[in-house]
BARO-515308 format. One line per 10 residues: number of its first residue (from 1); their letters; for each residue y negated, z negated, x negated of N, C-alpha, C. Coordinates in Angstrom, 1 decimal, padded with zeros to 4 digits. Atoms other than C-alpha are relative to their C-alpha. Example, Ala and Ser with C-alpha at 12.3 -4.5 7.8 and 13.67 -1.06 7.14 Angstrom:
BARO-515308
1> AS> 001.2 000.0 -000.9 004.5 -007.8 -012.3 -001.2 000.0 -000.9  001.1 000.0 000.9 001.1 -007.1 -013.7 -001.1 -000.8 000.8;
END
This chain:
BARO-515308
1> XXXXXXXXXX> 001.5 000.2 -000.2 -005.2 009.6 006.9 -000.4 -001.4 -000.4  000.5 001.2 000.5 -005.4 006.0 007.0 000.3 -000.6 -001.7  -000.5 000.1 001.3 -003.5 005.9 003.3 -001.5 000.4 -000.8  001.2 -000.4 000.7 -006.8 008.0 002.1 -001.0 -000.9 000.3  001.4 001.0 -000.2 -009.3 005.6 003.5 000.6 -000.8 -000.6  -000.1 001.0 001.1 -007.6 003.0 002.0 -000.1 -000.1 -001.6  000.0 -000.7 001.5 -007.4 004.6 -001.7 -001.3 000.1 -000.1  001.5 000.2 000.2 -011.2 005.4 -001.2 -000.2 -000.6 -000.1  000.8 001.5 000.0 -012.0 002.1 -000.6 000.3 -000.6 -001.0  -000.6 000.4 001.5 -009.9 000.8 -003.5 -001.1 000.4 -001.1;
11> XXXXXXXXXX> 000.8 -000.4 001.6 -011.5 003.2 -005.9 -001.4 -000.4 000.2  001.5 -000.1 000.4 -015.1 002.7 -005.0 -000.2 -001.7 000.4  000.5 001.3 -000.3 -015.2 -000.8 -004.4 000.8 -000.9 -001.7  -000.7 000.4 001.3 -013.1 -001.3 -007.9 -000.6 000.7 -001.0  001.4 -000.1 000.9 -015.7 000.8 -009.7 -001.0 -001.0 000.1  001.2 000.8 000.2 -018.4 -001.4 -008.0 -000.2 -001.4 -000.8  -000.4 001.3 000.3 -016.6 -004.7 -009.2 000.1 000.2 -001.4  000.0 -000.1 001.4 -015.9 -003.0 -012.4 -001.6 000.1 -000.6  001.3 -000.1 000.7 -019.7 -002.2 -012.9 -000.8 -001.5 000.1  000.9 001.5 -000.1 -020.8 -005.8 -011.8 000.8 -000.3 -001.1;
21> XXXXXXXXXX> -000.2 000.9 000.9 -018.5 -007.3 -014.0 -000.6 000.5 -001.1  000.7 -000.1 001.2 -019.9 -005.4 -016.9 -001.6 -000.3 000.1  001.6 000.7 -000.1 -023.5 -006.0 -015.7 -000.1 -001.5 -000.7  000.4 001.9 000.4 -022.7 -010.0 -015.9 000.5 -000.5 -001.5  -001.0 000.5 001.3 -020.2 -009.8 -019.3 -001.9 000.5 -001.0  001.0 -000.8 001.1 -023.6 -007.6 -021.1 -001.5 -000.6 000.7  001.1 000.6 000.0 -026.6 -009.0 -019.3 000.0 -001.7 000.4  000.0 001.9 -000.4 -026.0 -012.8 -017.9 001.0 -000.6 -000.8  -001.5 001.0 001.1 -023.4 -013.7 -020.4 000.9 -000.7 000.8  -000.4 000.4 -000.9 -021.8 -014.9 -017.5 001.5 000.6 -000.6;
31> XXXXXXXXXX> -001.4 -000.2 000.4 -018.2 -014.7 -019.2 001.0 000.3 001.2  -000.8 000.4 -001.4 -016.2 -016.5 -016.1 -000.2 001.3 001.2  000.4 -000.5 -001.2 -017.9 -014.4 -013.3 000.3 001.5 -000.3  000.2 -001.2 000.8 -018.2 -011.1 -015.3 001.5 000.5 -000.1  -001.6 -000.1 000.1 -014.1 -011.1 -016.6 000.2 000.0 001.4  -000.7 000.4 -001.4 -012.9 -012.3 -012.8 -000.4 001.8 000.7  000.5 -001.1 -000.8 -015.1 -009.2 -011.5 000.9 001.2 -000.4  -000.7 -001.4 000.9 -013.9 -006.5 -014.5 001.8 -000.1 000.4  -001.5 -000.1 -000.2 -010.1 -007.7 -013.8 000.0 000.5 001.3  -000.2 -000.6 -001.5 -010.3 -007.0 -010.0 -000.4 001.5 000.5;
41> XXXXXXXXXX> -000.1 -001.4 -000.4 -012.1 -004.0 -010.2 000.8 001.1 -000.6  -000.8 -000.5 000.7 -010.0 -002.5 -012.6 001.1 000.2 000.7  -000.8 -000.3 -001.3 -007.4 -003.3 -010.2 000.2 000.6 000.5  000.2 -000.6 -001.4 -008.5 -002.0 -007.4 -000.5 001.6 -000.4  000.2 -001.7 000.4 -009.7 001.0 -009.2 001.1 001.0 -000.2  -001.4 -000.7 000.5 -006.6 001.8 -010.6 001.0 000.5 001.0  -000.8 000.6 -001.2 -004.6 000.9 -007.3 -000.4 001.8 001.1  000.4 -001.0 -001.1 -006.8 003.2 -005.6 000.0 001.4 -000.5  000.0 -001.9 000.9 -006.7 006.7 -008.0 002.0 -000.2 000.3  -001.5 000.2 -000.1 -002.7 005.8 -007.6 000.4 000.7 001.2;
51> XXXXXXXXXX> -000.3 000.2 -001.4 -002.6 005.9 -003.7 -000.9 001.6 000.3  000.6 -001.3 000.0 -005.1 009.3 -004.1 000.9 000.9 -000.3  -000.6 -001.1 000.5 -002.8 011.0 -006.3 001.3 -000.2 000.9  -001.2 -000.4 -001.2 000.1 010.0 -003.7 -000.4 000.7 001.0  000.8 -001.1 -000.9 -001.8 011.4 -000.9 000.3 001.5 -000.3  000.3 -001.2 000.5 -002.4 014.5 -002.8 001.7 000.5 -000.2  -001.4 -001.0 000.2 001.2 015.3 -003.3 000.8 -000.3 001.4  -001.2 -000.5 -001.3 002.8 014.3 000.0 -001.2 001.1 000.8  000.3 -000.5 -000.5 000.4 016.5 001.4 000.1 001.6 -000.4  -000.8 -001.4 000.3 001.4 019.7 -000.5 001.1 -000.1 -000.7;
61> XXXXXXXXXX> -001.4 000.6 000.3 005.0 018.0 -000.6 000.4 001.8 000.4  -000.8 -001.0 -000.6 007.4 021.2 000.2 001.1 -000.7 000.9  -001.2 001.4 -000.8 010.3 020.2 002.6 001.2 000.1 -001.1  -001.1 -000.1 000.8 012.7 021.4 -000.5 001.2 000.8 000.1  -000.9 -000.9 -000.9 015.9 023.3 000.0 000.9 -000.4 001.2  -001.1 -000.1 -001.5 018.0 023.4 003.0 001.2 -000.7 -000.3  -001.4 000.4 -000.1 020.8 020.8 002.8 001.0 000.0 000.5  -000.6 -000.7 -000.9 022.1 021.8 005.8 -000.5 -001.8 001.1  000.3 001.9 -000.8 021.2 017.5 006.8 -000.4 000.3 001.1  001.0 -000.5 -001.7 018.8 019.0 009.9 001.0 000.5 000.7;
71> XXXXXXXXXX> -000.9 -000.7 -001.0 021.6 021.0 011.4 001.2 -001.0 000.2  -000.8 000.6 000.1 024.3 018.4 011.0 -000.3 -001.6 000.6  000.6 000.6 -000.6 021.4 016.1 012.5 000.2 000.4 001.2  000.1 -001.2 -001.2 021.5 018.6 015.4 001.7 -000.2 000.6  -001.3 -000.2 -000.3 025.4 018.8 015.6 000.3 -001.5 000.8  -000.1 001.7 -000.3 025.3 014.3 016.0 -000.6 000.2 001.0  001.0 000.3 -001.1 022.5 014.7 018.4 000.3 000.6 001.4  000.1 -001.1 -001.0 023.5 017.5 020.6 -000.8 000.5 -000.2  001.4 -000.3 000.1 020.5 018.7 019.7 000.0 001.7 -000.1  000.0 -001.3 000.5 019.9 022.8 018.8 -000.5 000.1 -001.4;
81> XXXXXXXXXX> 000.7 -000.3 001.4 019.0 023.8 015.1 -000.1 001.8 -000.1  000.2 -001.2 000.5 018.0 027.2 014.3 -000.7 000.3 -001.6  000.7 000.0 001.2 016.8 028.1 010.5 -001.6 000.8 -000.3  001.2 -001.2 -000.7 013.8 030.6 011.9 -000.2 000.1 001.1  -000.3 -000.6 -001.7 012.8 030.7 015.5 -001.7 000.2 000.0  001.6 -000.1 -000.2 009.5 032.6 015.8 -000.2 -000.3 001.7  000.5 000.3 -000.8 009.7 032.1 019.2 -000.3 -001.5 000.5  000.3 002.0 -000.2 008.6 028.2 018.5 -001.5 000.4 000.2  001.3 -000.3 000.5 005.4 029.6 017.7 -001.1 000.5 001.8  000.6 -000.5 -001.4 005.0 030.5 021.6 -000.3 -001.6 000.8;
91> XXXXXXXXXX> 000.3 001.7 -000.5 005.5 026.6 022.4 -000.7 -000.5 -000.5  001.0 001.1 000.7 003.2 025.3 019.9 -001.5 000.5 000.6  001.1 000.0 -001.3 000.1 024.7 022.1 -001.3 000.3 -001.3  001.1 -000.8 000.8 -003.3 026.6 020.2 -001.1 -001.6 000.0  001.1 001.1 -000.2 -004.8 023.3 019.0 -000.1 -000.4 -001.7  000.3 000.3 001.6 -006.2 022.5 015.3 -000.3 001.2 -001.1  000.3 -001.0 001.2 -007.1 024.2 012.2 001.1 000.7 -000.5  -001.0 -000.4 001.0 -003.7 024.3 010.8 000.8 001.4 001.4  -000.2 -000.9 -000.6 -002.7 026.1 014.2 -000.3 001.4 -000.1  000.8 -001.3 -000.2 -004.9 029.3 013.8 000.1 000.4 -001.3;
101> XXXXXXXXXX> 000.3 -000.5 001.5 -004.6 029.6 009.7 001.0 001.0 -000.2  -000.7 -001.3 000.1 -003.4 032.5 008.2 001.7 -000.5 -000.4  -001.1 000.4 000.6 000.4 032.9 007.0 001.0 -001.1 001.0  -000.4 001.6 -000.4 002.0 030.7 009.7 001.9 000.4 -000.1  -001.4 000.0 000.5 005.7 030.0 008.8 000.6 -001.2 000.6  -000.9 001.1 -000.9 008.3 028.0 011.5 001.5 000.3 -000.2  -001.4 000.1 000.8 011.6 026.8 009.9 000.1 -001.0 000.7  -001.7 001.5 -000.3 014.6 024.2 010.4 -000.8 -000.4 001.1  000.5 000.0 -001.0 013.4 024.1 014.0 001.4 -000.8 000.8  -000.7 000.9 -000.8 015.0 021.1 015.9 -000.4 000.3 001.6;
111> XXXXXXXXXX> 001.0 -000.3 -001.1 014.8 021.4 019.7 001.4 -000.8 000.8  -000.7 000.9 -000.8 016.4 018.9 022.4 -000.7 -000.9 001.0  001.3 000.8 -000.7 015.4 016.2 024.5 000.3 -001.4 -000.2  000.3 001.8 000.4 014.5 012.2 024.2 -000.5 -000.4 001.6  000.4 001.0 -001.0 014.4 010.1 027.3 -000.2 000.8 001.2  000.6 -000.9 -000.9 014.0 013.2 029.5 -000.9 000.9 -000.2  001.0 -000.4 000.6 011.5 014.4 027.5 000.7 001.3 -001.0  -000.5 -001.1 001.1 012.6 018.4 025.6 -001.6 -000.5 -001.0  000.6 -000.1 001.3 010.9 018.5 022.1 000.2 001.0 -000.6  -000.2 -001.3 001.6 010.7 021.1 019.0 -000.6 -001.1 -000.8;
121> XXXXXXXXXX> 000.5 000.9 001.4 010.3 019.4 015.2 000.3 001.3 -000.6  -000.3 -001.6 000.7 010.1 022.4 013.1 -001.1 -000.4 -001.3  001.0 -000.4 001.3 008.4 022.9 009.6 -000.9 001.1 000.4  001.4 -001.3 -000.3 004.6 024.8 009.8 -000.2 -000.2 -001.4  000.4 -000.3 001.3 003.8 026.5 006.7 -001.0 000.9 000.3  001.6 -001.1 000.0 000.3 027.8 006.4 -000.8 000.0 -001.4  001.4 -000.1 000.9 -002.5 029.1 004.3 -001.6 -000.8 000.4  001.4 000.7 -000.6 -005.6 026.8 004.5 -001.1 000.8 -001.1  001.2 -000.4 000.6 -008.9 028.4 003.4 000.5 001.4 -000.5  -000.3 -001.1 000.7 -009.0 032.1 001.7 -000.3 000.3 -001.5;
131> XXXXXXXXXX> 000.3 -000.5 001.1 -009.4 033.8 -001.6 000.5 -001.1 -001.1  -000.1 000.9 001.4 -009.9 031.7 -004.8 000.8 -002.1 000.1  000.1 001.3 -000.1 -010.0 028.5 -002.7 001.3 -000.1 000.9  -001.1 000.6 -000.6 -006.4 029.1 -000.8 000.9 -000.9 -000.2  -001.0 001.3 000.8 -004.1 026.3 -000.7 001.4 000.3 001.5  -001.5 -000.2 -001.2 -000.2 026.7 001.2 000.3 -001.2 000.2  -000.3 001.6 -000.4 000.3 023.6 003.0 001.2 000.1 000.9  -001.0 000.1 -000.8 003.4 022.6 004.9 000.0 -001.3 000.4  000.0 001.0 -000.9 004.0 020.0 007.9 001.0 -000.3 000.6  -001.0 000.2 -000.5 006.6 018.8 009.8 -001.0 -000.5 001.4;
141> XXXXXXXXXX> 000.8 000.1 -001.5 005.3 019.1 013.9 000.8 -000.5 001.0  -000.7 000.1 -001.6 006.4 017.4 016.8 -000.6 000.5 001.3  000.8 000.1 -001.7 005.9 018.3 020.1 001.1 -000.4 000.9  -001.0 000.4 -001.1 007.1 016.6 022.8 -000.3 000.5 002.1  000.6 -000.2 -001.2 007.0 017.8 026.4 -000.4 -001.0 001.5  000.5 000.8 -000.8 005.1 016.1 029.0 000.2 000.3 001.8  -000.2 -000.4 -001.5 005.2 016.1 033.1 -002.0 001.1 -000.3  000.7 -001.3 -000.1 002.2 018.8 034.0 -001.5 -001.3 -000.1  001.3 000.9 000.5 -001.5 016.9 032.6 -001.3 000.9 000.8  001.3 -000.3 -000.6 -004.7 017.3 034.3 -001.3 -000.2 -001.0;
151> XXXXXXXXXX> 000.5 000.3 001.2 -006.4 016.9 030.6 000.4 000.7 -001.2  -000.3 -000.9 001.1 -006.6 018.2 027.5 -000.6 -001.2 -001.2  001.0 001.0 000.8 -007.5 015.4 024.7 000.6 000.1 -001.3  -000.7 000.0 001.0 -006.9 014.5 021.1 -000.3 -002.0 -000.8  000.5 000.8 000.3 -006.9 011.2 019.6 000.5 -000.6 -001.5  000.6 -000.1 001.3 -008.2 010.1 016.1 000.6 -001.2 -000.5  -001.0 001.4 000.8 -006.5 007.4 013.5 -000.7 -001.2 000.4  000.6 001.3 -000.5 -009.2 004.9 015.1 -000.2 -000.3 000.8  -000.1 -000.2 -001.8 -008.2 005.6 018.4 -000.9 000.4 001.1  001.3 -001.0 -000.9 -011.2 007.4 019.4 000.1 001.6 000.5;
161> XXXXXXXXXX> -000.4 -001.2 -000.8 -010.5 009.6 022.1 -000.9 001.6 -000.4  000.5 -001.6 -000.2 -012.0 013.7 022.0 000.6 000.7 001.0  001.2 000.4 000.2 -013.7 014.2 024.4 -000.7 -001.4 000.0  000.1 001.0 000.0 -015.4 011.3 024.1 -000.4 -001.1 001.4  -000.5 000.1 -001.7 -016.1 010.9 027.9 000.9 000.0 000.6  -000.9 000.3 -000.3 -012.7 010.3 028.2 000.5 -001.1 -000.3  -000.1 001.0 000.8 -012.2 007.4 026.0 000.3 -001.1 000.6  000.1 000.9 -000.5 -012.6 004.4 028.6 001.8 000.3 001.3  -000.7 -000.5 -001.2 -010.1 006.4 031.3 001.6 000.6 -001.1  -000.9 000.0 001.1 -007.3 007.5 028.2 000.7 -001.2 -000.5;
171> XXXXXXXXXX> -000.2 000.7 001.5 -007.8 004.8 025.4 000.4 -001.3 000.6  -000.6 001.1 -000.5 -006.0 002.0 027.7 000.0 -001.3 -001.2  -000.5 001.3 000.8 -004.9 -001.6 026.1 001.5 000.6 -000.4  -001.2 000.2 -000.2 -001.3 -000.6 027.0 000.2 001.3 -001.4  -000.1 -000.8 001.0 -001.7 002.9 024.9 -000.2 -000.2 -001.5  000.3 000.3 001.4 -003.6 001.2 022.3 001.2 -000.4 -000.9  -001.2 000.4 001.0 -000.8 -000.9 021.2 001.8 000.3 000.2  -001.1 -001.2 000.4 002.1 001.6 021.9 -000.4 000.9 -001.1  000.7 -001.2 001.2 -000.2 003.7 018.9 000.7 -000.9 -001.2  000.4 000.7 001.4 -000.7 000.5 016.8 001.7 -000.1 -000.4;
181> XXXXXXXXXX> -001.7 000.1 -000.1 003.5 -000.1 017.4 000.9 000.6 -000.8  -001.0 -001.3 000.2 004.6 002.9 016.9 -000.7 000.5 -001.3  000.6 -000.9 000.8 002.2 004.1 014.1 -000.3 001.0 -000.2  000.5 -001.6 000.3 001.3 007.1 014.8 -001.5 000.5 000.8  001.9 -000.4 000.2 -002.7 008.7 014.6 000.1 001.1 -000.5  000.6 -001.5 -000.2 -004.0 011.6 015.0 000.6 001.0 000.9  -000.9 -000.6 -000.5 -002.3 013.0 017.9 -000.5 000.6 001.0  000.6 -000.6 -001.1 -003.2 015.1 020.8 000.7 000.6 001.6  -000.4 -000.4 -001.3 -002.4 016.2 024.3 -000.6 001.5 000.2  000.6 -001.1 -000.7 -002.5 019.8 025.0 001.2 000.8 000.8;
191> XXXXXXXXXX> -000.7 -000.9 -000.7 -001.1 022.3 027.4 001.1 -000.9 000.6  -000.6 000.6 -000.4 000.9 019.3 028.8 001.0 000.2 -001.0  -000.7 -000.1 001.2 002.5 018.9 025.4 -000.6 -001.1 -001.2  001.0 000.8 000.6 001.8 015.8 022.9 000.6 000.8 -001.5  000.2 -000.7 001.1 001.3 017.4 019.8 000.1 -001.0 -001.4  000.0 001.0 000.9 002.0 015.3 016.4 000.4 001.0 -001.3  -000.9 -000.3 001.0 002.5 016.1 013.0 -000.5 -000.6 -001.1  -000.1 000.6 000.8 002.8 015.0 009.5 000.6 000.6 -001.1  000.1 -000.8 001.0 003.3 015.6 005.8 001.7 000.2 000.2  -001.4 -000.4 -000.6 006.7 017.6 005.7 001.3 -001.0 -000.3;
201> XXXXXXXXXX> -001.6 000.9 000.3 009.9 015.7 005.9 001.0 000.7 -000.3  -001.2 -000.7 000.8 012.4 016.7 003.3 001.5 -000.5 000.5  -001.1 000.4 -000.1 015.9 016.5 003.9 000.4 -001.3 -000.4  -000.8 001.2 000.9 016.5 013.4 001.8 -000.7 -000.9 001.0  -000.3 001.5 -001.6 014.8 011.3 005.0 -000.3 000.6 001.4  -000.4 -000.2 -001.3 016.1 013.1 007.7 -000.4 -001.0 000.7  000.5 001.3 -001.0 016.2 010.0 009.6 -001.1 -000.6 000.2  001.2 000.5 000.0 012.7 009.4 009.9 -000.5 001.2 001.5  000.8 -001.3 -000.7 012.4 012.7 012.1 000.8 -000.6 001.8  -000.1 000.5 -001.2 014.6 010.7 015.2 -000.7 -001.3 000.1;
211> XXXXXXXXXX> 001.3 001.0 -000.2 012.7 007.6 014.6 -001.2 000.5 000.4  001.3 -000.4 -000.4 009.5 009.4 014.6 000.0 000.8 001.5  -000.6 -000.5 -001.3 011.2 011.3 018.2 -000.2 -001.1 000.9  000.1 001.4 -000.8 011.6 007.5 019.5 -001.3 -000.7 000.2  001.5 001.1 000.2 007.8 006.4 018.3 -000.8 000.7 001.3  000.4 -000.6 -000.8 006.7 009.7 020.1 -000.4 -000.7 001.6  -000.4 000.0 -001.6 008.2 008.9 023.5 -000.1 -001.2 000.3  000.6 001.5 -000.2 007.2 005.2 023.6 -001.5 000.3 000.1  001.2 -000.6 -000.1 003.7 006.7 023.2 -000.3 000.1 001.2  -000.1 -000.5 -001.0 004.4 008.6 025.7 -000.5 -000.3 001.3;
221> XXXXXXXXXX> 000.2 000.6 -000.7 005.0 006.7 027.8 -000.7 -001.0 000.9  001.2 000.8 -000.4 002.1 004.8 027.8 -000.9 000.2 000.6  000.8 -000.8 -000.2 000.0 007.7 028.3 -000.5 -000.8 001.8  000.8 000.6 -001.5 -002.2 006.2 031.9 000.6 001.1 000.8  -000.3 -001.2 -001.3 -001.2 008.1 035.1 -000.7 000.5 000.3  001.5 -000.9 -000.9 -004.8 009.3 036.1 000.8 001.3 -001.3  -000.3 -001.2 000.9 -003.5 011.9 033.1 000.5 000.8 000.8  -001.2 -000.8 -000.5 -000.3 013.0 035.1 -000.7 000.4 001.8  000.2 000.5 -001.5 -002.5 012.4 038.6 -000.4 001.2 000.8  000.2 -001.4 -001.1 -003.5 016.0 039.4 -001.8 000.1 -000.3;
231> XXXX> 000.7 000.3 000.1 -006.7 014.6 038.9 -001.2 000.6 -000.9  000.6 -000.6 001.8 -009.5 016.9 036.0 -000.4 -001.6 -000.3  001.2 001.6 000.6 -011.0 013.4 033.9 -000.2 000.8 -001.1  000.7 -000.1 001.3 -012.2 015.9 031.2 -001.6 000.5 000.2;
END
């Protein structure tokens, strides 16, 4: 997410610089000012259609074939690996768009635990939108399990809690910069379950999927106690 706001901003702020600079090269003869602008927006234009069309493909990346890497991840870890387990589909807590789309498809399903904490990492393959305009997207999901939550929330790449009367009693200092730390946005809390995912991870960097287990559970951890407190704050 934050990759695409950055690429938007590139491109349209590298068209604007490219159209000043031609403003100043064609109407003020302004050589100096005019060049300096057309080189930077060009740049930035270019910079930013680059970082669009990456976007655009890790997001209908495939995870590729089966190396066997995830299960042999699983074997190192203690972990469990299954190559199909529909019954993941009963743990994954009813939350987002991609949750409810048609076609849903749960592969190379990791499942163990981190710091006390059981997890599932599994590939979700779905259909987003119908007819002319379908598109098959695939994700790589974590969930990590939480002690029992008196909340239900989700929070956004700019750390803006949902609901938003939650925000002050959630969006801590201490959580903030366990997010900024750890890097990870767009995540949610439901069914006493933190919910995370991301464009699919192919076998070729396994190791990104126990890193991203360890960023998880630092998160986690930070989560405030009025959450765990028995307490409703939604």
């Amino acid at each position: 997410m934050i990759g695409k706001v950055v690429a938007w901003l590139g491109l349209i702020s590298g068209t604007l610089a490219t159209f000043w600079g031609l403003l100043e090269l064609v109407g003020t003869r302004d050589y100096a000012v005019g060049g300096v602008a057309l080189g930077v927006g060009l740049v930035l234009a270019v910079a930013g259609f680059a970082l669009l069309i990456r976007s655009a493909r890790e997001a209908t990346e495939d995870a590729g074939p089966d190396t066997g890497k995830r299960k042999l991840l699983a074997v190192q870890r203690g972990w469990r690996y299954t190559v199909d387990d529909p019954e993941v589909e009963d743990r994954f807590p009813n939350v987002g768009l991609s949750r409810n789309a048609a076609g849903n498809e749960f592969s190379r399903v990791l499942s163990g635990e981190i710091d006390g904490q059981a997890f599932d990492v599994f590939n979700h393959a779905y259909t987003f939108g119908a007819g002319s305009v379908a598109v098959r997207r695939e994700e790589t999901v974590f969930l990590l399990r939480l002690r029992p939550c008196s909340a239900a929330f989700s929070v956004t790449d700019t750390d803006r809690v949902m609901p938003p009367e939650v925000q002050s009693l959630v969006m801590t200092e201490a959580l903030r910069r366990a997010s900024a730390k750890a890097r990870v946005r767009d995540w949610a809390v439901v069914e006493s379950t933190l919910v995370y995912a991301e464009a699919v991870i192919p076998d070729a960097r396994i190791a990104r999927i126990p890193r991203r287990l360890a960023d998880l559970s630092a998160v986690a951890a930070a989560i405030p106690s009025i959450v765990f407190s028995g307490t409703r704050i939604d």
